[in-house]
N, C-alpha and C positions, 0 to 999 in steps of 0.2 A: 515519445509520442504523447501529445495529449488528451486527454480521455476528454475533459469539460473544463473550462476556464470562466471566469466570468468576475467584472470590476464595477464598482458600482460607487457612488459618492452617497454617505448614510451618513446619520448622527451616531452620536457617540454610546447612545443608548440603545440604539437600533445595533450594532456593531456587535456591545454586550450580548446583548438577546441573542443573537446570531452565534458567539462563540457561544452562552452555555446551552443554544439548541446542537451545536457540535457535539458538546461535552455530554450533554445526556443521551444522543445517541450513540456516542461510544461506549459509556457505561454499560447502557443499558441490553444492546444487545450486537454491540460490537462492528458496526457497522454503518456509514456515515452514505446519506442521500444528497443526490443531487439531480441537476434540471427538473424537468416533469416525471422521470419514473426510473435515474440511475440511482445507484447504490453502490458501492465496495466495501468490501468487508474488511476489515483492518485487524493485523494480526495481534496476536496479545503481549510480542515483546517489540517496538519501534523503537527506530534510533530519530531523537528529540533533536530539534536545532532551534535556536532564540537570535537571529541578530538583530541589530538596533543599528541603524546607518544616517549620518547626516548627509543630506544627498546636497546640499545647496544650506548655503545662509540662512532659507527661510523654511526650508522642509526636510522634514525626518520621516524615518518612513522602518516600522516594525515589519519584520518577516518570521512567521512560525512555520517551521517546516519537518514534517514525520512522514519518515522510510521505514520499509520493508520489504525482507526479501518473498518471496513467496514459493511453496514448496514445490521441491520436483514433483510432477506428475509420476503415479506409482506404473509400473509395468504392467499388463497385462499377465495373466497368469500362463495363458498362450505362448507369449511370447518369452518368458523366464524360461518355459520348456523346452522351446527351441533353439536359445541360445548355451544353455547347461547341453542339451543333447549337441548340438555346434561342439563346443568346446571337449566333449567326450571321443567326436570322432576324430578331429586334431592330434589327440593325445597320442602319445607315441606310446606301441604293445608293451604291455608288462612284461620282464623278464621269470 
């Protein structure tokens, strides 16, 4: 599912500017903007992809691409007690 997409034809220096505004918002506090007021927070170990493709005789076309997984959602502390207390009454009587 796509969250924001967005393609644009720039200069080359415009392009720069744009990757190291990437780059210092991930430094800086981990977390990369986009549209008018998205954000995602980017985890601190991603797995890195670089490829470089000739698409045709007269065009090439770079792709940078960084995954991560994101953590499971912790339990409720409600709910640990209920499933410990579940699994207690399961249990078959001690001899």
């Amino acid at each position: 599912m796509d969250i924001y997409e967005d393609a644009r034809t720039v200069s080359r220096a415009d392009l720069a500017a744009w990757l190291r505004q990437l780059a210092n918002q991930l430094e800086s506090d981990g977390r990369i903007f986009y549209g008018a007021a998205g954000a995602v927070a980017v985890a601190d170990t991603v797995r890195c992809e670089l490829e470089i493709e000739r698409e045709s005789e007269t065009e090439l076309s770079v792709e940078i691409e960084f995954s991560w997984t994101l953590p499971a959602p912790a339990k409720a502390a409600d709910e640990e007690d209920k499933a410990e207390s579940d699994e207690a009454a399961e249990a078959p009587p001690k001899a």
